[in-house]
C-alpha positions in Angstrom: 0.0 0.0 0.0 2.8 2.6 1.0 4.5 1.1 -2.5 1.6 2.3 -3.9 1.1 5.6 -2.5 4.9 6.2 -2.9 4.9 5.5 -6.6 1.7 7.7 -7.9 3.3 10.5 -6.4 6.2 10.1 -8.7 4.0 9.2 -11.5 1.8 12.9 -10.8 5.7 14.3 -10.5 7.0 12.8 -13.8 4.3 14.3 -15.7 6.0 18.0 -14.7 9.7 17.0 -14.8 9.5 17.1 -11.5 11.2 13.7 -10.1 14.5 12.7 -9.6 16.4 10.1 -11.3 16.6 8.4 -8.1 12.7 8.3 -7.9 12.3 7.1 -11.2 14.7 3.9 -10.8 11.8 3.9 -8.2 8.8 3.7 -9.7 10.4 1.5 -12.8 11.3 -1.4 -10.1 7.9 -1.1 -8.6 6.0 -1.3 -11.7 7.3 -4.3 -12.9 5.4 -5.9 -10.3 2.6 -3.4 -9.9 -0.2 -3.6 -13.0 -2.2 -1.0 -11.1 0.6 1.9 -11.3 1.6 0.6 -14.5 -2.0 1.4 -15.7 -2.0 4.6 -14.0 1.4 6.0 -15.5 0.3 5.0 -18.8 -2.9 7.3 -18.7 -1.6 10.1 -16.7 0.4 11.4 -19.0 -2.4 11.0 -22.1 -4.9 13.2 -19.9 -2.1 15.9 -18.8 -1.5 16.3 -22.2 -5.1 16.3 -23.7 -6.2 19.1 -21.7 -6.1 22.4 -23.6 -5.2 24.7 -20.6 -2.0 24.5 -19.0 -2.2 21.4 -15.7 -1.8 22.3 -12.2 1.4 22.4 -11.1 2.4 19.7 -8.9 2.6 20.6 -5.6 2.1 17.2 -3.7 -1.7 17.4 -4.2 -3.1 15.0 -7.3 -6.6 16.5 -6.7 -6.2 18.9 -9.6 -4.9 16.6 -11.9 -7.6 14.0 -11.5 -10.6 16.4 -11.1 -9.3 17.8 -14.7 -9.1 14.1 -15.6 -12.4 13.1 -14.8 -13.8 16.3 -16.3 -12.2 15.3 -19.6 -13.0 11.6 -19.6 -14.8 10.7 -22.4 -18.7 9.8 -22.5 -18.4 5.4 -23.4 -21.1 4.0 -24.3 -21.9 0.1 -22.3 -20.6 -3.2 -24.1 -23.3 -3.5 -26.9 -22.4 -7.5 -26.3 -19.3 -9.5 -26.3 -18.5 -13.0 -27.5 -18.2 -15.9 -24.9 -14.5 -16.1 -24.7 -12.8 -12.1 -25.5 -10.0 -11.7 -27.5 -6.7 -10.6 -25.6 -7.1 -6.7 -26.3 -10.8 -7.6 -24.3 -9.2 -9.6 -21.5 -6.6 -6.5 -21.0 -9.2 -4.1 -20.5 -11.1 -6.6 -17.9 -7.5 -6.8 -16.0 -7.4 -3.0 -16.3 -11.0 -3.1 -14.1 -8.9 -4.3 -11.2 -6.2 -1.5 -12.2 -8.0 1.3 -12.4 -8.5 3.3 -8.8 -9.5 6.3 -10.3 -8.6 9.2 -7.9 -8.6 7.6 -4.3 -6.8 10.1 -2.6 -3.6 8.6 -1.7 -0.7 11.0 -1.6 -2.7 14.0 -0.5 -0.9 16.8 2.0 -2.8 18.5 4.7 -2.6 21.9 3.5 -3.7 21.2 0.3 -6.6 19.2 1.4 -7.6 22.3 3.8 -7.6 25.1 1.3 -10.4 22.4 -1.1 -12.6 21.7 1.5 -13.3 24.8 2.3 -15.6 25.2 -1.1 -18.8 23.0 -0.1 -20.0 20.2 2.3 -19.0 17.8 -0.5 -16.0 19.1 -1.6 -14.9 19.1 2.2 -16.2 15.1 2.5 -14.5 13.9 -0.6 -11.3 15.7 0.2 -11.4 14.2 3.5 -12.2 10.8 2.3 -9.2 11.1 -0.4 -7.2 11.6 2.3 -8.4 8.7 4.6 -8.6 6.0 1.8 -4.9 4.5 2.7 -5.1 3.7 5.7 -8.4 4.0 7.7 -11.2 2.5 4.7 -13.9 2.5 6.9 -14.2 6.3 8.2 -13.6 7.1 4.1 -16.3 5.3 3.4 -18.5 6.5 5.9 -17.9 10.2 5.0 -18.8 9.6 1.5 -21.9 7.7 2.3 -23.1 10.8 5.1 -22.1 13.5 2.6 -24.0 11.8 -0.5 -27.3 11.3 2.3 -27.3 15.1 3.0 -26.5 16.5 0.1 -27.9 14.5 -3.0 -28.4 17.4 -4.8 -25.0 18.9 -4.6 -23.6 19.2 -8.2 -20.0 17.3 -7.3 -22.3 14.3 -5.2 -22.1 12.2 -8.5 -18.1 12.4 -7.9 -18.8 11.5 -4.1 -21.2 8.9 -5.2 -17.8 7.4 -7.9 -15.5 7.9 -5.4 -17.2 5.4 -2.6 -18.4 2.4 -5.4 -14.3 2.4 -6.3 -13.6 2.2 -2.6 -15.6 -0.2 -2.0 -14.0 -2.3 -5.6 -10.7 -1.6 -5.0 -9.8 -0.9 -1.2 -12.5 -3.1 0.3 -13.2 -6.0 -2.3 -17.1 -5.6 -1.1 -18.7 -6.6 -4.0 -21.9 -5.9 -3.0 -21.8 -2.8 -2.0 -19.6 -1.5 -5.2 -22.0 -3.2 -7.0 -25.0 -1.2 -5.3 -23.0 2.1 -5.2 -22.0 1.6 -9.1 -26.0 1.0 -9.4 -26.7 3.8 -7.8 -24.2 6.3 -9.7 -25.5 4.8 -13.1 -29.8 5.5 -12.0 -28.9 8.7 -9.5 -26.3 11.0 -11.2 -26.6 9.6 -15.2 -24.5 12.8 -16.6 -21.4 11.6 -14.3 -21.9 7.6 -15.4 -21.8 8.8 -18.9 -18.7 10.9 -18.3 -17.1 8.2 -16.2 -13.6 6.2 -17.3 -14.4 3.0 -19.3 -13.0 0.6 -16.7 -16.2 1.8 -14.3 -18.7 0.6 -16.9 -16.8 -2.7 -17.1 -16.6 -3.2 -13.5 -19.9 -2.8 -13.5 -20.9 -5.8 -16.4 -18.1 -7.9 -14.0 -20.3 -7.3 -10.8 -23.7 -7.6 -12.1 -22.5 -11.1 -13.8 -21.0 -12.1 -10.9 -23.9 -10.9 -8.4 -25.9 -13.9 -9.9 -23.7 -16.0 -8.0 -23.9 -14.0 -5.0 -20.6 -12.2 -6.1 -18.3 -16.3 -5.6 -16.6 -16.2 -9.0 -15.0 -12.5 -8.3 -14.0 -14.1 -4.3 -12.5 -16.8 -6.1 -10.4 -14.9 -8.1 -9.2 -12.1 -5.5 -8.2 -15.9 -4.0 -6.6 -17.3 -7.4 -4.5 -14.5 -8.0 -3.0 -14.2 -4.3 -2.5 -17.5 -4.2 1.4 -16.7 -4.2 3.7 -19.4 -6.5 0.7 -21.5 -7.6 -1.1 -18.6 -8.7 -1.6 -20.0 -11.9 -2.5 -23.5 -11.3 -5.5 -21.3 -9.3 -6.5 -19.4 -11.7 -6.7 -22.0 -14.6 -9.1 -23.4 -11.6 -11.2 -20.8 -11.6 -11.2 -20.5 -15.6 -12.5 -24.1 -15.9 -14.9 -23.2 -13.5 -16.8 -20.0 -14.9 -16.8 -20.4 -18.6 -18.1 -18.1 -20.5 -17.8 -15.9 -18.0 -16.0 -12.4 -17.5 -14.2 -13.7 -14.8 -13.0 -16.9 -17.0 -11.6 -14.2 -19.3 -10.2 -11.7 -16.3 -8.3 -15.1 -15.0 -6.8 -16.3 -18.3 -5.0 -12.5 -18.7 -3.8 -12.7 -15.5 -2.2 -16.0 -16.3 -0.7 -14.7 -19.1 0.7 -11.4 -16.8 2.3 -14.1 -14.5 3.8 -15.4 -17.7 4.8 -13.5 -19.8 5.0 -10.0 -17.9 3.3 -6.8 -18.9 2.3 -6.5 -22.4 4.9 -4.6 -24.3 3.3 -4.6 -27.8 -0.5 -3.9 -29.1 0.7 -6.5 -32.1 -2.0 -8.6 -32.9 0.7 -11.5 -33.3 2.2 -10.8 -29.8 -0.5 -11.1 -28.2 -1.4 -14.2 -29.8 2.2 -15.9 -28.9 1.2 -14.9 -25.3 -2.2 -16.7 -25.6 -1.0 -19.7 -27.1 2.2 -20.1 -24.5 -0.8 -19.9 -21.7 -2.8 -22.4 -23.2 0.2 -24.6 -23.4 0.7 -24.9 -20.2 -2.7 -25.2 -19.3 -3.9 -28.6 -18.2 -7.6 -28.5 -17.9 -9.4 -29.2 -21.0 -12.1 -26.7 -20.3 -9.9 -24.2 -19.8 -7.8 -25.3 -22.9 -10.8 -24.6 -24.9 -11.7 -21.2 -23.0 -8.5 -20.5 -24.4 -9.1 -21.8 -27.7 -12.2 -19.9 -28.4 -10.3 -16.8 -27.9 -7.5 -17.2 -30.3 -10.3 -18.8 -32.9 -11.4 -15.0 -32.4 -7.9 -13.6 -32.5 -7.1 -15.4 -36.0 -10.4 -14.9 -37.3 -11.1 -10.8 -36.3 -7.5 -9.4 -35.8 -5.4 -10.8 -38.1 -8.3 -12.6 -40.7 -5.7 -16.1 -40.7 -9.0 -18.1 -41.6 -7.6 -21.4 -41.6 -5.6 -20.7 -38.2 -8.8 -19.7 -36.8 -10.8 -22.8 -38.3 -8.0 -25.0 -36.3 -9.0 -23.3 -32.7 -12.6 -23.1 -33.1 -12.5 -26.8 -34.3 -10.4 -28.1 -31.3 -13.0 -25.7 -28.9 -15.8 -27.8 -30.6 -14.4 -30.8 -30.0 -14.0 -30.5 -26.5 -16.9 -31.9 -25.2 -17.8 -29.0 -22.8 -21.4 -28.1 -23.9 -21.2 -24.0 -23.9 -17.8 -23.3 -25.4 -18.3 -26.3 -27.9 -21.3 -24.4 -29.2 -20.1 -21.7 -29.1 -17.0 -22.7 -31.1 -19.7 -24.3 -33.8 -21.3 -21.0 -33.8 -18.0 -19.6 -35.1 -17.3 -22.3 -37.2 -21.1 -21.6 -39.2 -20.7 -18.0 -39.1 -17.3 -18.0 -41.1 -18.7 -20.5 -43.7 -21.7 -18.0 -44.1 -19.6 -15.2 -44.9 -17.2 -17.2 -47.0 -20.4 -18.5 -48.8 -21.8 -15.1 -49.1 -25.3 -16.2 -47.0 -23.9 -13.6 -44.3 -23.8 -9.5 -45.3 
């Protein structure tokens, strides 16, 4: 956690000039282990340099920087479907829903923090909650959730209302209540849901999947993954277990990051090397097939290698678990239809 705290700092400071080479040897070593801060120093930047008025200068305090981040996000529309098994560049941005933190407040100084809450009642909560997030979850939590009660109305209660769901996701792994506060966001405060980072509309497809099983597949993976040197033989577990599932394809890229490392190229073909050395060293024929569906989708939409594709979806089909195998057939159909012309 104080890794954590320690390395966004220099992330915010980089983006100015403002760390030292010492602090950058830094934050390199930790990221090689950290996907989180990787994601984070890989979008910083983007927004600093995508605003058109010159950022805040760094003074210790990433609220400016993130309120002018959230402010700029993009509108994104909800997943208007997804096949069974995602390709890689889908399973990336499912391990970027457990990346993403948004702006939790870690890092914050006490002056700084003073001089904002000074605006409103909920400016004064979430700076206050920013500020408790590292290390005392609970009284964060329940300033946001007082705040939002007596002040609905207030026009920054929307970023309260974000701020306590990814709490709750990230700090607190309390599905159910991120789920409910992610619920509420999206039916309370629609302009800020719209305007919202893309990794908060996919946590929320993860969550209301996984609520159906009273939130067990996501458990199992916070388990999986922590599971220390046989990580991976846990998560292929929980792969053969939910497929079809989100969390099926959330597990296999996780695999792959134990692997192979971070991804280093958007290459169609070097992310299908990665999927392929996965699935080698997979031994669960359900989960060889998850697998196999993927790269079927991989050949088929990325790099249009018909016949490589035809191979994976035919070993998916033949792999005598129900779902993926018809799934895999469905693939199979649909490329003869288009290759037949029966398909626009």
């Amino acid at each position: 956690m104080f890794g954590c705290r320690k390395a966004r700092g220099i992330i915010a400071a980089s983006i100015y000039d403002d760390a030292s080479a010492e602090e950058r040897a830094y934050l390199a070593r930790h990221m090689t282990a950290c996907a989180a801060c990787r994601a984070e120093a890989e979008s910083l930047p983007r927004v600093a340099g995508a605003i058109p008025v010159p950022p805040a200068p760094f003074t210790g305090d990433l609220l400016p920087v993130v309120r002018q981040r959230l402010m700029e996000a993009p509108a994104r529309s909800a997943w208007a479907g997804w096949r069974v098994a995602l390709p890689v560049a889908a399973c990336i941005m499912l391990a970027a829903i457990f990346g993403y933190t948004a702006w939790d407040g870690r890092g914050m100084s006490g002056p700084d923090v003073a001089t904002v809450a000074t605006a409103s009642p909920m400016d004064a909560a979430i700076a206050a909650a920013m500020e408790q997030s590292g290390q005392q979850f609970g009284k964060a939590v329940l300033t946001l959730r007082e705040a939002i009660q007596a002040h609905p109305s207030d026009p920054r209660a929307g970023e309260a209302q974000l701020l306590l769901a990814n709490l709750e996701f990230s700090h607190g792994q309390r599905y159910a209540e991120a789920f409910a506060a992610y619920d509420a966001l999206r039916s309370r405060y629609p302009q800020d849901w719209n305007t919202s980072p893309g990794a908060v509309k996919d946590r929320y497809d993860l969550l209301a999947e996984a609520r159906l099983e009273n939130f067990e597949p996501l458990y199992q993976f916070d388990a999986a993954r922590n599971s220390g040197g046989d990580a991976f033989a846990q998560l292929e577990k929980v792969v053969a277990k939910y497929p079809c599932k989100l969390v099926a394809s959330l597990a296999i890229e996780t695999m792959r990051e134990r692997l192979c490392g971070p991804e280093d190229s958007a290459a169609p073909e070097t992310r299908i090397d990665a999927m392929e050395f996965v699935r080698d060293r997979c031994t669960d024929p359900v989960a060889i097939a998850q697998i196999n569906v993927a790269l079927g989708d991989m050949y088929w939409r990325d790099l249009r290698d018909i016949e490589r594709a035809r191979e994976a979806y035919t070993q998916a089909a033949g792999s005598g678990h129900m779902a993926l195998a018809s799934v895999a057939r469905a693939a199979l159909w649909e490329m003869d239809s288009l290759a037949a012309g029966m398909l626009p």
